[in-house]
C-alpha positions as CSV (number, residue, x, y, z in Angstrom):
1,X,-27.2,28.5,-29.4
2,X,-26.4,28.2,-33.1
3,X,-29.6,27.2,-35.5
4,X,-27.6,24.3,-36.6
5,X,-27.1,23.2,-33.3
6,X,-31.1,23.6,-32.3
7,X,-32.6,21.8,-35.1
8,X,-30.0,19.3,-34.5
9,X,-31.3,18.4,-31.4
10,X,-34.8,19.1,-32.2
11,X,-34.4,15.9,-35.1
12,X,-31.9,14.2,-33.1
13,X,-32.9,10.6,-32.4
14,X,-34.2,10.1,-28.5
15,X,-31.7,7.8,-26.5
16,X,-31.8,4.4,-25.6
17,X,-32.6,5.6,-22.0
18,X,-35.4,7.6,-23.5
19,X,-36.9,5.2,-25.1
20,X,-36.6,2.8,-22.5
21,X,-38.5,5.7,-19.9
22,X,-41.3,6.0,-22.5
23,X,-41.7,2.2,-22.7
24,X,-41.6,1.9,-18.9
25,X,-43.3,4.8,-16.9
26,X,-47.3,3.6,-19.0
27,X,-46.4,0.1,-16.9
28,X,-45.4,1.5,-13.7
29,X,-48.8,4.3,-13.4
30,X,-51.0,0.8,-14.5
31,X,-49.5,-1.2,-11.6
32,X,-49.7,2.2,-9.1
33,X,-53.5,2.2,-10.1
34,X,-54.1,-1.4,-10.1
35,X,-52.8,-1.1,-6.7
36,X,-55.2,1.1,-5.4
37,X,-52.5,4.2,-6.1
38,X,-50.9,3.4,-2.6
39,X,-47.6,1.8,-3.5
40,X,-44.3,3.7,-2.5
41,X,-40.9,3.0,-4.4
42,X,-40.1,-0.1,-2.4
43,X,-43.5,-2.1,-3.5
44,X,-44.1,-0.6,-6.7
45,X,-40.6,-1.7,-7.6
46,X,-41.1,-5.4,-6.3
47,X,-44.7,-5.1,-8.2
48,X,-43.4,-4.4,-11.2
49,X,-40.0,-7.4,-10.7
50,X,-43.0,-9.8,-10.0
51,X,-44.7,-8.8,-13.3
52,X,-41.5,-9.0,-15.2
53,X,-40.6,-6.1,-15.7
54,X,-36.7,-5.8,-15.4
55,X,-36.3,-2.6,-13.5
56,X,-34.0,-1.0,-10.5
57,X,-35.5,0.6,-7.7
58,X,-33.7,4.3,-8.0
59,X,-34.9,3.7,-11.8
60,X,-38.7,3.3,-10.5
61,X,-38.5,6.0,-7.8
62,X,-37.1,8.1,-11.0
63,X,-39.6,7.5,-13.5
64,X,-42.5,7.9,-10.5
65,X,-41.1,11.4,-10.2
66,X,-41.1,11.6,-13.8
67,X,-45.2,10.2,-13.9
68,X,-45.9,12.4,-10.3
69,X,-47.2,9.4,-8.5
70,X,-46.2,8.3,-5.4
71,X,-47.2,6.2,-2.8
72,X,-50.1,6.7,0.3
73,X,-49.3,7.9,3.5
74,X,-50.6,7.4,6.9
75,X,-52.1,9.6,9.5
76,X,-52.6,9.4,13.6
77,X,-54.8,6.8,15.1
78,X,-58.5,7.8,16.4
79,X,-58.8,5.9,19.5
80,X,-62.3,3.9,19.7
81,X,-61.8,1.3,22.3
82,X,-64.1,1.5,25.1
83,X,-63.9,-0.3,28.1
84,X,-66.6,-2.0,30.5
85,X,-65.3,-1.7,33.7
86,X,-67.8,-4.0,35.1
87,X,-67.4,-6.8,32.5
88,X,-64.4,-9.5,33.6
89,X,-61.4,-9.6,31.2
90,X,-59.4,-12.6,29.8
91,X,-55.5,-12.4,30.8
92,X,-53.1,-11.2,27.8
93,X,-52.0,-14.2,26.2
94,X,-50.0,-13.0,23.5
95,X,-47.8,-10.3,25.3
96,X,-47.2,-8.6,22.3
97,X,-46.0,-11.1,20.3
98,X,-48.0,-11.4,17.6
99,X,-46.6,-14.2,15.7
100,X,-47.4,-17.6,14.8
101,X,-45.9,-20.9,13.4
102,X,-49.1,-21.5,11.7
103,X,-52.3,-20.6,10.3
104,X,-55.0,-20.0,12.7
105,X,-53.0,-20.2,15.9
106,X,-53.5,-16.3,16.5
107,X,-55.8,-14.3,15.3
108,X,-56.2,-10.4,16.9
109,X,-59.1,-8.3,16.1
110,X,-60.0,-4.5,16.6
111,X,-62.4,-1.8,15.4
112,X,-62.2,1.5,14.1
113,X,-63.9,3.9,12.5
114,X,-65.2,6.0,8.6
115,X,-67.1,9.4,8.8
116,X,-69.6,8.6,6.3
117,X,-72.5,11.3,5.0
118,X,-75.2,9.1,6.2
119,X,-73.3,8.7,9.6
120,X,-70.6,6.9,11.2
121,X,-69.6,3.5,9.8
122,X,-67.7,1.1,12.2
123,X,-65.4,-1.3,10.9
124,X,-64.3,-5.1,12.1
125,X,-61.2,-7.1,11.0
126,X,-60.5,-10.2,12.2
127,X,-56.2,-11.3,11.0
128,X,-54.4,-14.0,11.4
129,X,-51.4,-12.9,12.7
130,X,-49.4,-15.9,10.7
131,X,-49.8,-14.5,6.7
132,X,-51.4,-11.3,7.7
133,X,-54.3,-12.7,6.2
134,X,-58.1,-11.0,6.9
135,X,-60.2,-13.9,7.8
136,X,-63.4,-12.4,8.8
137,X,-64.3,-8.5,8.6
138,X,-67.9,-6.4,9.3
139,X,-69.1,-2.7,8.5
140,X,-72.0,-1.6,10.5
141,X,-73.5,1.4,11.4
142,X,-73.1,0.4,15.0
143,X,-70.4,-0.6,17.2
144,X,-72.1,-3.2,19.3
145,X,-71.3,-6.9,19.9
146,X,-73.1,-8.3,17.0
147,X,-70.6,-7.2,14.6
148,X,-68.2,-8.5,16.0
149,X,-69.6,-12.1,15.7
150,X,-70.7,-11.5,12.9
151,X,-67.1,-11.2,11.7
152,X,-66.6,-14.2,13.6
153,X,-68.5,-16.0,11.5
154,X,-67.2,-14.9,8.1
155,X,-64.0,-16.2,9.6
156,X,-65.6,-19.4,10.7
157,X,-66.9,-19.8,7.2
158,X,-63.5,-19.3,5.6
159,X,-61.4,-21.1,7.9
160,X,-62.9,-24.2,9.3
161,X,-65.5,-24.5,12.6
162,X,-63.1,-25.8,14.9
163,X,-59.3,-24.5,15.7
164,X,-58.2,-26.0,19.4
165,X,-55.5,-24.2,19.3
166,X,-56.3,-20.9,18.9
167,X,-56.0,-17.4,20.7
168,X,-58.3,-14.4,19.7
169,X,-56.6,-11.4,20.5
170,X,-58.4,-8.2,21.0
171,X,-58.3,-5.0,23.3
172,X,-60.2,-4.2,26.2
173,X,-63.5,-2.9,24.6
174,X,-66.5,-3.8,25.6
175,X,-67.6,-5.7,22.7
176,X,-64.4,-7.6,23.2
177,X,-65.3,-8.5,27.0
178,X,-69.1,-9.2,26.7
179,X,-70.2,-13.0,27.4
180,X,-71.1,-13.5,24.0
181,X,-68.5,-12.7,22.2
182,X,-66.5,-15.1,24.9
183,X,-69.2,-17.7,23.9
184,X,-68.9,-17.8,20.0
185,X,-65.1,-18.0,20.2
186,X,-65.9,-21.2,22.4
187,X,-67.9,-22.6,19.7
188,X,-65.0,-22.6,17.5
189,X,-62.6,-23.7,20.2
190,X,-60.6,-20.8,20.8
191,X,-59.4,-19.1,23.8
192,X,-59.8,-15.3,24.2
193,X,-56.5,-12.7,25.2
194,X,-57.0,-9.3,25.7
195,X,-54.8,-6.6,25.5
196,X,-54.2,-3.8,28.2
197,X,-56.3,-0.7,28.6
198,X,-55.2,2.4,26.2
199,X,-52.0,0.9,25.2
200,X,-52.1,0.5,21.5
201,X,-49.1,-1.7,21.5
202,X,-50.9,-4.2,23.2
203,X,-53.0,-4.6,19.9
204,X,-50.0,-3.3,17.3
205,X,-51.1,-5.3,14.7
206,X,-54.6,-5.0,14.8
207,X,-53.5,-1.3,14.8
208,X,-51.5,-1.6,11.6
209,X,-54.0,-3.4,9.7
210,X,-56.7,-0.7,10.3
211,X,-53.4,2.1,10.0
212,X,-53.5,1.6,6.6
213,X,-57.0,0.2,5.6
214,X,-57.5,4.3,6.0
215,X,-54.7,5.3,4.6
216,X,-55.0,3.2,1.4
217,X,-58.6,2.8,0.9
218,X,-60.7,5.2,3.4
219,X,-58.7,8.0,2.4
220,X,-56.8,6.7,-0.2
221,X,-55.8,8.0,-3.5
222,X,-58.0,6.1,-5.4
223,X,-61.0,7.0,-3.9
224,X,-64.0,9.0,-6.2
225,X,-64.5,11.6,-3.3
226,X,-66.1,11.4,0.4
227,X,-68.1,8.4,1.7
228,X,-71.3,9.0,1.1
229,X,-73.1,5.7,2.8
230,X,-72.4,2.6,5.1
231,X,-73.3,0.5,2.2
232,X,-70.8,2.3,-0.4
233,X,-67.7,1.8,2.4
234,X,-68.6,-1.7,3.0
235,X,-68.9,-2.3,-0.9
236,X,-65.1,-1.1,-1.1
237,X,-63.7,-2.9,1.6
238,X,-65.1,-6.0,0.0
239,X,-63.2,-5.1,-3.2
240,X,-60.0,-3.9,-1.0
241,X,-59.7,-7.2,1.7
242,X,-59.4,-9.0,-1.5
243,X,-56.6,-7.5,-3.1
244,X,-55.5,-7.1,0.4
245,X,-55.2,-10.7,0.7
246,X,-54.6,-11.7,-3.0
247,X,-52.4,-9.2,-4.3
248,X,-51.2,-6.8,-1.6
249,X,-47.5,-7.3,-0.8
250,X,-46.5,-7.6,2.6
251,X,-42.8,-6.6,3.9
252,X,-43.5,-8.9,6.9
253,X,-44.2,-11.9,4.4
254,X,-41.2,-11.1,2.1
255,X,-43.0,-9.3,-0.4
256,X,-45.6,-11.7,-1.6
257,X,-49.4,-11.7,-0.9
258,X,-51.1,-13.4,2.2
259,X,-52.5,-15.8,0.1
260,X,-49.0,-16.9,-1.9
261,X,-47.1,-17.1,2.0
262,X,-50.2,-19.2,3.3
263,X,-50.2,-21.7,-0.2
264,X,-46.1,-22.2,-0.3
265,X,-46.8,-22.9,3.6
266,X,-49.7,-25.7,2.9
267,X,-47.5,-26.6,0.0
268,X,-44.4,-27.7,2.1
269,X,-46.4,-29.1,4.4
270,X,-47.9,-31.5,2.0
271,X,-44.2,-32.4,0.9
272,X,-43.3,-33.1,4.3
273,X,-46.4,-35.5,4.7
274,X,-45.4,-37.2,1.4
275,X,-41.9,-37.5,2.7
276,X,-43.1,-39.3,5.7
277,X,-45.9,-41.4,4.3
278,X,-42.5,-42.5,1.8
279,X,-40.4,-43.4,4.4
């Protein structure tokens, strides 16, 4: 190369493009990290469109090369379900379809579990299967009944007392089939379903929810290092059901957060009411 031609380019104005990268690629690693470091291409790039910022997506999945970030990646399930043969089951109410026209007309529920220095931590969610939503959740260093109602009643607390039509969908473990976990979801007025033995499907969503619970918080790129108590886990799945249900976008829901799908629900509902109360 000719000296003329080197210092040329050494003083040579960066591009528009250039400029354009520098400006973006600060915006998209704040997002990633605000995002607990676990969003892809796909969800980064509808992150950063709901934020304003006027991008494509094979411009994001370029300038994530560019940054080296990228987005959180699952890992095989651990099964924990453990049956009571001796305890009666409810009948399978949902049949694997784990929709719903409304909010709380099916929730489904599982555990799982965290490797923890102190021991093993066992975690509850409870999710409405309409917005995705976690209604009631529980980390204990046990895995009998009473967390699971006590996650019952976090839900309880944040979605009303009473819901006659709801189903509770579980597997067949045997928190799921004592008698008083059948009794607190009476108190509330909902029936229980439950699943088939060792077929995950049977409680896919459940399974999804606690799929990536692990992959984006437990073992997440965001995380300082191992787990060193119960306490410290269930201090960071406060923080994550939060953004999980405030900010975390949701394919299912069209790329918005639980929260947003169940207000523009609540909000056409109220327009239909006003409609009526009109006519």
């Amino acid at each position: 190369m000719a000296p003329s031609s080197y210092y040329a380019a050494k003083t040579r104005t960066p591009s528009a493009r250039a400029q354009r990268d520098e400006e973006l690629i600060p915006r998209l690693v704040e997002l990633w990290e605000a995002n607990y470091r676990v969003y892809g291409v796909r969800k980064l790039w509808k992150a950063a469109r709901r934020a304003g910022i006027a991008i494509g997506r094979d411009q994001t999945a370029r300038l994530m090369k560019v940054a080296g970030i990228e987005g959180a990646r699952r890992s095989k399930r651990v099964k924990t379900t453990r049956p009571d043969p001796a305890s009666a089951r409810h009948p399978d109410l949902v049949q694997r379809e784990f929709t719903a026209t409304a909010p709380n007309r099916l929730w489904v529920t599982d555990l799982t579990f965290v490797a923890t220095w102190a021991g093993v931590a066992y975690v509850c969610f409870i999710i409405d299967a309409f917005s995705r939503m976690i209604v009631g959740w529980r980390v204990a260093s046990h895995m009998r009944t009473e967390m699971i109602l006590d996650a019952i009643e976090m839900a309880r607390w944040s979605r009303g007392h009473r819901h006659a039509d709801l189903r509770c969908h579980s597997d067949a473990g045997s928190q799921f089939t004592s008698i008083r976990y059948g009794e607190r979801l009476a108190e509330i007025g909902a029936t229980p379903s439950i699943g088939t033995v060792g077929d995950s499907y049977d409680n896919a969503l459940a399974e999804t929810v606690n799929g990536y619970y692990k992959a984006e918080l437990v073992r997440g790129p965001a995380r300082s290092g191992p787990w060193k108590t119960v306490e410290n886990l269930e201090l960071a799945t406060l923080g994550w059901v939060h953004w999980h249900n405030t900010q975390r976008l949701h394919s299912y829901l069209g790329d918005v957060p639980p929260a947003e799908f169940e207000n523009a629900f609540y909000a056409v509902q109220a327009d239909r009411e006003h409609l009526v109360g009109i006519k």
